[in-house]
C-alpha positions as CSV (number, residue, x, y, z in Angstrom):
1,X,32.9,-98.8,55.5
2,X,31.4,-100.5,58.3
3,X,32.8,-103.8,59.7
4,X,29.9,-105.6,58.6
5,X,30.7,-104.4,55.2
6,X,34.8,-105.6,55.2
7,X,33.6,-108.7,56.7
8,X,31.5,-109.4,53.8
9,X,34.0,-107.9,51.8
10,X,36.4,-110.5,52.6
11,X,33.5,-113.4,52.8
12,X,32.8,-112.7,48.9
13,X,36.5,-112.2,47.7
14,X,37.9,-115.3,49.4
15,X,34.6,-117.0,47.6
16,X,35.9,-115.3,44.6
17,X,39.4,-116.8,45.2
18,X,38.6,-120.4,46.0
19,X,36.3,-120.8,42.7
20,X,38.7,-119.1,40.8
21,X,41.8,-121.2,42.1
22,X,39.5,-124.3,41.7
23,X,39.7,-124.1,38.1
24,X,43.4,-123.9,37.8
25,X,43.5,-126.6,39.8
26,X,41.1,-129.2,37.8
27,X,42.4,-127.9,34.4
28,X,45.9,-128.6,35.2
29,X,45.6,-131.8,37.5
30,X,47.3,-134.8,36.3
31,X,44.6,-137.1,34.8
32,X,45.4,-140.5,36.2
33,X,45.5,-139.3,40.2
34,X,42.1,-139.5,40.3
35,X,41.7,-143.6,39.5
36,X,44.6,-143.8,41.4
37,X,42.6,-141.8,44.8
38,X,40.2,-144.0,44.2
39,X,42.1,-146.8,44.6
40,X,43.1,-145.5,47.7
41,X,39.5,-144.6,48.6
42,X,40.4,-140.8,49.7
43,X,38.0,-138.9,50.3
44,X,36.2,-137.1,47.8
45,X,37.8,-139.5,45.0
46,X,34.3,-141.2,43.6
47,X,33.1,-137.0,43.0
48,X,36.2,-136.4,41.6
49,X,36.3,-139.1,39.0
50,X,32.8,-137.7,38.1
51,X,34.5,-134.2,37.1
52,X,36.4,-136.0,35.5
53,X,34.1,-137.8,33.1
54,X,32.0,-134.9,32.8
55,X,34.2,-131.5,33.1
56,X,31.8,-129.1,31.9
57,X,30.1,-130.0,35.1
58,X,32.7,-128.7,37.5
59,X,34.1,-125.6,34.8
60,X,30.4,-124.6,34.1
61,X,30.0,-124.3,38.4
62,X,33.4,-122.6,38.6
63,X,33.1,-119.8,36.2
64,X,29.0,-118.8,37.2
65,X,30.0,-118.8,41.4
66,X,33.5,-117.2,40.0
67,X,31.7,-114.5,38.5
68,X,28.5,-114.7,40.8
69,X,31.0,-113.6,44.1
70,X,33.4,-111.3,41.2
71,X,29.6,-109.1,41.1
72,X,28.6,-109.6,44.8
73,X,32.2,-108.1,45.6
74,X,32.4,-104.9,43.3
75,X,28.6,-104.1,44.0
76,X,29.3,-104.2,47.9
77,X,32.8,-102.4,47.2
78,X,30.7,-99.3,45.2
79,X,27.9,-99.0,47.4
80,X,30.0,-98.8,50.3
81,X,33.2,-96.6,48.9
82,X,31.0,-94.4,47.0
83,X,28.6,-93.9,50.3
84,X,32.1,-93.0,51.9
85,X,32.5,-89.6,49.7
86,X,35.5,-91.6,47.7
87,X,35.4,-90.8,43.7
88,X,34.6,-93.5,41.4
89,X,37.8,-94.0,39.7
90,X,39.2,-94.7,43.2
91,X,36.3,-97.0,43.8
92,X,37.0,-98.8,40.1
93,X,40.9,-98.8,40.5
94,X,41.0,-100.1,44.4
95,X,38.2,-102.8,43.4
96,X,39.7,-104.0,40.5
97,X,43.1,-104.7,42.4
98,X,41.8,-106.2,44.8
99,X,39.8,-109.0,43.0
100,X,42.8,-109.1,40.6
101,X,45.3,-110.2,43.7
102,X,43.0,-112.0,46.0
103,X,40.4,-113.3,43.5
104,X,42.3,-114.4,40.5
105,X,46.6,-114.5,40.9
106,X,47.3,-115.3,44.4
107,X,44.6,-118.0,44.6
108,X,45.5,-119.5,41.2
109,X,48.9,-120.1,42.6
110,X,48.4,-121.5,46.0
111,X,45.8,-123.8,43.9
112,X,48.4,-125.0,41.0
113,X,50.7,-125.5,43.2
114,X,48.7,-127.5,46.0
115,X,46.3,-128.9,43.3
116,X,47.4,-132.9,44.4
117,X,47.1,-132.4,48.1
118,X,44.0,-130.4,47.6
119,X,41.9,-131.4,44.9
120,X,39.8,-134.3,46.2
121,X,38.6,-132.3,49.1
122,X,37.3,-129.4,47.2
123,X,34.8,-131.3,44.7
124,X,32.9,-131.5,47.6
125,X,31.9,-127.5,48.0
126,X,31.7,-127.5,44.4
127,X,29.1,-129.7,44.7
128,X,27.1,-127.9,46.5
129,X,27.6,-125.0,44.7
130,X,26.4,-126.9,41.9
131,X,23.6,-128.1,43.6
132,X,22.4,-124.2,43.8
133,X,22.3,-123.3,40.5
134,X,21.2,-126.1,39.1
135,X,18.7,-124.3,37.6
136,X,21.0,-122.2,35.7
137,X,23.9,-124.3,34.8
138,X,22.0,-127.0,32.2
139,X,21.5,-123.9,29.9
140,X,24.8,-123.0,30.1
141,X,26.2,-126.1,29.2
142,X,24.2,-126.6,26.3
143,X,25.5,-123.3,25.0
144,X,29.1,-123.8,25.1
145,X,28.9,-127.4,23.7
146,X,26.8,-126.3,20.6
147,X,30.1,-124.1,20.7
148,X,32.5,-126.5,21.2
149,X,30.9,-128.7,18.7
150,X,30.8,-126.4,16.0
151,X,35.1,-125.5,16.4
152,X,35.7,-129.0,16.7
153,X,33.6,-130.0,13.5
154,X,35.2,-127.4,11.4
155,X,39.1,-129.0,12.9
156,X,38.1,-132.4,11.7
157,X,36.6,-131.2,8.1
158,X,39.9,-128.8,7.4
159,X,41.8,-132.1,9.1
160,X,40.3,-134.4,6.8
161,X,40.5,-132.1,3.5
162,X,44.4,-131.1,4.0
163,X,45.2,-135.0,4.3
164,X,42.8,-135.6,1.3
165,X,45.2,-132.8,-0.7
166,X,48.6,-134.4,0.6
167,X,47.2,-138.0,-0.2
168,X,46.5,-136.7,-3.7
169,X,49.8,-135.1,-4.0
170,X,52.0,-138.2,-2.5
171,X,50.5,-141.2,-5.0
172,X,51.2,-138.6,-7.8
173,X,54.6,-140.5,-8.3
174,X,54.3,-144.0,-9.3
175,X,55.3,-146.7,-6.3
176,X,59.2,-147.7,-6.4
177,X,60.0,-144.6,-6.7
178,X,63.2,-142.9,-4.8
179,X,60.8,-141.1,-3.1
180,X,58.2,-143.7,-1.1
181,X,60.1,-143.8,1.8
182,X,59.8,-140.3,2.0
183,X,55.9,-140.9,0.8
184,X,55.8,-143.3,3.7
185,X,56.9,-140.8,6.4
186,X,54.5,-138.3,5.3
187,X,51.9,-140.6,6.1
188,X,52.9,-141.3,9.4
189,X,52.9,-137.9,10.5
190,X,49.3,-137.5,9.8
191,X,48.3,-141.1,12.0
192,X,50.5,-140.0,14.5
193,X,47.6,-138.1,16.6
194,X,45.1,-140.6,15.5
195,X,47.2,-143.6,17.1
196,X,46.9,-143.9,20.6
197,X,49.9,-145.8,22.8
198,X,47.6,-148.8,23.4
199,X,47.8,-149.2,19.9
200,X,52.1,-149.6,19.7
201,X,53.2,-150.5,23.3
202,X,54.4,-153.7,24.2
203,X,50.8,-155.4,26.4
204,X,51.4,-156.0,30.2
205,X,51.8,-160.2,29.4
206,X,54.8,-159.4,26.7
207,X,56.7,-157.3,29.7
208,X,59.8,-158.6,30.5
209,X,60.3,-157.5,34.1
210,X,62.5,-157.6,37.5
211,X,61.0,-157.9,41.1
212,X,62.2,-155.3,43.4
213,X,64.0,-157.7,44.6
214,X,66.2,-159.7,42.3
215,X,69.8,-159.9,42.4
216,X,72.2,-158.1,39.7
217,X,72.7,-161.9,38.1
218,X,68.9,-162.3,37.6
219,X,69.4,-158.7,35.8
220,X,72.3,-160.2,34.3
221,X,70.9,-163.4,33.0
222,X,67.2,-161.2,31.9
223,X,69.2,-159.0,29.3
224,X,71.3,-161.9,27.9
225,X,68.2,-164.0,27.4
226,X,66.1,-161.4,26.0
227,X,68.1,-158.9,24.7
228,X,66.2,-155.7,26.0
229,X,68.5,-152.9,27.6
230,X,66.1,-151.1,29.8
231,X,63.5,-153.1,32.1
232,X,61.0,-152.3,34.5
233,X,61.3,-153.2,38.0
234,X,58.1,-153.4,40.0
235,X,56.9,-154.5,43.5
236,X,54.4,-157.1,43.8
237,X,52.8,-156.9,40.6
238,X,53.0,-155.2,37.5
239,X,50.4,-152.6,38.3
240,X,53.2,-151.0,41.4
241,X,56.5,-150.6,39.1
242,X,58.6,-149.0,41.2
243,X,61.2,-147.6,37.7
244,X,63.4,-149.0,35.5
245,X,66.9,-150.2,35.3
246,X,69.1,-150.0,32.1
247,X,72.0,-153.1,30.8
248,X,75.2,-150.3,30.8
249,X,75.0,-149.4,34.5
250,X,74.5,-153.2,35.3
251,X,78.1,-153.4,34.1
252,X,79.4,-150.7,36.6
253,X,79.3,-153.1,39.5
254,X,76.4,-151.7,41.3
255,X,75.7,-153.2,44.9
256,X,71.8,-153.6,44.1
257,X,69.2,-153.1,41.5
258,X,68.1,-150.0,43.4
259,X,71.2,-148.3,43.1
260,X,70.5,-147.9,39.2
261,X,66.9,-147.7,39.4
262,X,65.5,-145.0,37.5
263,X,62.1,-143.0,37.9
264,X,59.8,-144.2,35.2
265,X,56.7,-141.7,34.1
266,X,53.2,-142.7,33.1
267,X,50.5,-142.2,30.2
268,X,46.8,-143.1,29.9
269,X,46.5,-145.9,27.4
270,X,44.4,-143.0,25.2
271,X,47.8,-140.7,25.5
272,X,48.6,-140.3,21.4
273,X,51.9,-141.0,19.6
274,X,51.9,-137.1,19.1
275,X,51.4,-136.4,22.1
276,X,54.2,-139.1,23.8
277,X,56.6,-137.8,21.5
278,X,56.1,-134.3,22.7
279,X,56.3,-135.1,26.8
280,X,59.6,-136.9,25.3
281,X,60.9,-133.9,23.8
282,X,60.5,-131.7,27.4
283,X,61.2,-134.7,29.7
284,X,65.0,-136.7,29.2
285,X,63.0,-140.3,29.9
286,X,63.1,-143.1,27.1
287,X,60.7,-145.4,29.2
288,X,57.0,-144.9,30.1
289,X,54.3,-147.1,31.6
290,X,51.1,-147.1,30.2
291,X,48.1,-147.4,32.6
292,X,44.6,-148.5,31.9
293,X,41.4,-147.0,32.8
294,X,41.5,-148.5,35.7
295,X,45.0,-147.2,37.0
296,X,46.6,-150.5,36.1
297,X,49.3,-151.6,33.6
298,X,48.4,-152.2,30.1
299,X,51.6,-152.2,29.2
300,X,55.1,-150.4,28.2
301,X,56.1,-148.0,25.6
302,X,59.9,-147.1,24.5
303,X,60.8,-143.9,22.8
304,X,62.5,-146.3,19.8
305,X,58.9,-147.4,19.3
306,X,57.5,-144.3,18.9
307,X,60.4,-143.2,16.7
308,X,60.4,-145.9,14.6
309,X,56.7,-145.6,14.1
310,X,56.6,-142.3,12.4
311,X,60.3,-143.2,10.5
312,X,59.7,-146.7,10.2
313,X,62.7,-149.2,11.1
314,X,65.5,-146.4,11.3
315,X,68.7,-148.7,11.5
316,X,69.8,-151.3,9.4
317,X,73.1,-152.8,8.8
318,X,74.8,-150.0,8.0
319,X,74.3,-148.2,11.8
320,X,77.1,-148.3,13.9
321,X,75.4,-147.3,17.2
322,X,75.1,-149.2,20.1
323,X,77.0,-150.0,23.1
324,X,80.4,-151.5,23.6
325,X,81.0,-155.4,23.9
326,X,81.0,-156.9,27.7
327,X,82.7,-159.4,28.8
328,X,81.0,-161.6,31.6
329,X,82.4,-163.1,34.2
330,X,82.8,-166.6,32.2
331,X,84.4,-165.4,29.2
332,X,81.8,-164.7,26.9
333,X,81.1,-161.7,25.3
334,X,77.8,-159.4,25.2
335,X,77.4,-157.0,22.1
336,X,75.2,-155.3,19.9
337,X,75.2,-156.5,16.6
338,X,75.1,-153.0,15.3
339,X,78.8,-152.0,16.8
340,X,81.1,-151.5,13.5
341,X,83.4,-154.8,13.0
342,X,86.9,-153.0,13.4
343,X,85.7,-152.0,16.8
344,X,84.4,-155.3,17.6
345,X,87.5,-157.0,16.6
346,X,89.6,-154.0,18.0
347,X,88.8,-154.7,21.2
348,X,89.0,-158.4,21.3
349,X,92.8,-157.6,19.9
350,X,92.3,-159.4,16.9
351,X,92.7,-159.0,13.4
352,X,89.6,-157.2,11.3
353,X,88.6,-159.7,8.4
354,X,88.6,-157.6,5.3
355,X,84.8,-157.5,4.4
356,X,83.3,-154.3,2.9
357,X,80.2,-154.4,5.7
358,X,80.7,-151.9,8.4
359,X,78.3,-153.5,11.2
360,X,79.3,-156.7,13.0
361,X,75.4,-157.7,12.1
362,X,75.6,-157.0,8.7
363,X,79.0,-159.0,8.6
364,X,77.6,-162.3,10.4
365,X,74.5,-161.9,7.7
366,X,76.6,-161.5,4.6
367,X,78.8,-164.7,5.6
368,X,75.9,-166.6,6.6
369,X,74.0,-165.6,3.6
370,X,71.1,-165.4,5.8
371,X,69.6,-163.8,8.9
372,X,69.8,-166.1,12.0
373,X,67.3,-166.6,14.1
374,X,67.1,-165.8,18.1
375,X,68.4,-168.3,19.6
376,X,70.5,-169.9,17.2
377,X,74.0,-170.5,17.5
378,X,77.0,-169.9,14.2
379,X,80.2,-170.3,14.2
380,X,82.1,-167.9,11.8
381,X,86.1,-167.6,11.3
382,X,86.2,-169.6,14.1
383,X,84.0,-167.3,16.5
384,X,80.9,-169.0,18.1
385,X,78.2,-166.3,18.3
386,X,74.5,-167.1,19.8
387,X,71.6,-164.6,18.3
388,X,70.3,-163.4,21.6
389,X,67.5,-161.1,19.8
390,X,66.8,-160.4,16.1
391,X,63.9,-159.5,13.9
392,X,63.4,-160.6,10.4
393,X,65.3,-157.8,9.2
394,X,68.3,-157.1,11.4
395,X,70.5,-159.0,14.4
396,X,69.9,-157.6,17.8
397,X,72.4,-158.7,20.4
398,X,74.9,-161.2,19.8
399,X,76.6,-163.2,22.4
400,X,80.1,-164.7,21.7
401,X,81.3,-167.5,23.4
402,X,84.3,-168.6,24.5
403,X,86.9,-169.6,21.6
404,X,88.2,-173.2,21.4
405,X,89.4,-175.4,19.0
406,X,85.9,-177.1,17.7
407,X,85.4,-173.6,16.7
408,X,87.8,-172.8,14.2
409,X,87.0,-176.2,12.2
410,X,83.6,-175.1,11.4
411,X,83.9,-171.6,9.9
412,X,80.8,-170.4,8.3
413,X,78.8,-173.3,9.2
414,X,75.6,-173.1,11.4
415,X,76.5,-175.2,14.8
């Protein structure tokens, strides 16, 4: 081979290599960086977000310069090896190798791995690949979305006839049977990937949230008057959250809120419940934001919530999770309602009242005969408790306050 020939060689499988690392790259970059780029006005961000809305753009220019320079390559590579006197199955083997190494793996790689540092740069000779084959590439589009259209048709129909059969199958019993809950469940399953998070997080003007920085007492004070044990702390404005910070290390006499702060993740507002539930499963997080599509917050989704809807409300009285009872610097005492009422009494070395409820929540609600409301205060066997958070079902957190002797002249009554 001359050197005219290896430096073409090289020309056309570094070609090879870029397009073929280029698709990694795209297919596996994290969908919100690009409104976020853009925000940020990097260069190349505006073409970019055009991949983005229109991927078979960018995939369709890929895979024809991919394969364009794969030809160009092993053309040049037999013409010049067999010229040479080599055999063909050298030729075939030695090509093959090489476009496998330096035209598929090792660019694939470098291109995952680099693919946020990279990216926005390399729309740009993509581009203007695209620009030259033009010609060729609104052909190939329309054959691989008559393709597309087709698999995803047939999904949906199969989709929609195996829920039509389970439908049929689960209002087969009549309702108030033992088995609706279960019936109920089964139903959930199937909405799961047709409910998006915008659909169950908490919106951006319901987000209880700490500034950056706050002092542990403003923590303090946020998760006695709301009652949430995990909240977002952000600079500036909701749309920079910097993590989160959860009630239980607040108690550990940190020396600032960012001593405790935790990373928090991210999901586009179109993410589905399936979906969340999954990146749950691989990731230990129990907090994510959820960003509009405009990069901003729309708003914040717990794991609990995405639990509880595909089970439904999945404690009750009878749970006896939850953390243990603080005491604050003034006497009172934080706790979860759902802590089990020989613990709770345990602990503030008193005697258990004999009741057969296991839950301190459940206790308070069978004495009362009624579910208080947030915010209200009881008194009961002489114990002042204030409902910090409740639902219409169940007590939340409970604060106790400090015992005197008003308090154990009005047992059972509402104060």
């Amino acid at each position: 081979m001359s050197a005219a020939e290896i430096l073409l060689g090289i020309v056309l499988l570094l070609f090879s290599g870029f397009f073929s690392g280029a698709e990694i790259a795209f297919t596996s970059l994290n969908p919100l960086l690009p409104r976020l780029w853009h925000k940020e006005k990097r260069l190349g961000s505006g073409l970019t977000l055009r991949y983005q809305e229109h991927p078979e753009n960018f995939l369709v220019t890929t895979l024809l310069g991919n394969n364009l320079f794969n030809v160009g390559f092993s053309t040049l590579m037999a013409l010049a090896l067999l010229d040479s006197g080599l055999s063909s199955l050298f030729t075939l083997v030695l090509t093959t190798i090489l476009l496998f190494t330096f035209g598929e793996l090792l660019p694939k790689i470098v291109f995952h791995l680099l693919r946020n540092r990279i990216f926005p740069l390399i729309s740009w000779p993509v581009w203007l690949v695209q620009l030259v084959l033009s010609p060729f590439i609104p052909l190939i589009r329309s054959i691989s979305r008559l393709g597309v259209r087709k698999a995803e048709n047939r999904s949906a129909v199969l989709f929609r006839e195996f829920r039509a059969h389970m439908d049929l199958l689960l209002s087969a019993e009549t309702p108030g049977s033992s088995r609706d809950r279960e019936k109920q469940m089964a139903r959930r399953v199937f909405d799961l990937r047709e409910t998006s998070l915008e659909e169950v997080m908490t919106p951006r003007t319901e987000i209880v949230a700490l500034e950056e920085h706050d002092s542990l007492e403003d923590f303090r004070e946020a998760v006695i008057q709301h009652g949430y044990t995990k909240l977002p702390v952000y600079r500036d404005s909701l749309d920079h959250i910097l993590g989160y910070v959860m009630a239980p290390d607040l108690f550990r006499k940190p020396e600032s809120l960012k001593a405790i702060l935790r990373p928090i993740p991210v999901a586009p507002h179109s993410r589905s419940v399936k979906q969340q539930l999954a990146e749950y499963s691989r990731a230990n997080t129990q907090i994510t934001v959820v960003l509009d599509e405009f990069g901003g917050t729309a708003g914040i989704v717990c794991q609990e919530d995405l639990v509880e809807e595909l089970l439904g409300a999945i404690d009750d009285e009878h749970d006896t999770a939850g953390p243990a009872p603080v005491v604050l610097a003034d006497g009172r005492v934080f706790t979860d309602a759902r802590i089990s009422v020989e613990s709770f009494f345990e602990r503030l070395g008193k005697p258990c009242p004999d009741t057969e409820w296991e839950t301190l929540g459940g206790w308070l609600t069978n004495e009362l005969g009624r579910i208080p409301a947030r915010g209200e205060s009881v008194t009961v066997d002489g114990l002042q408790f204030q409902v910090v958070s409740a639902t219409a079902n169940r007590l939340g957190n409970l604060m106790l306050g400090p015992l005197t002797a008003e308090d154990t002249s009005a047992r059972g009554e509402p104060s």
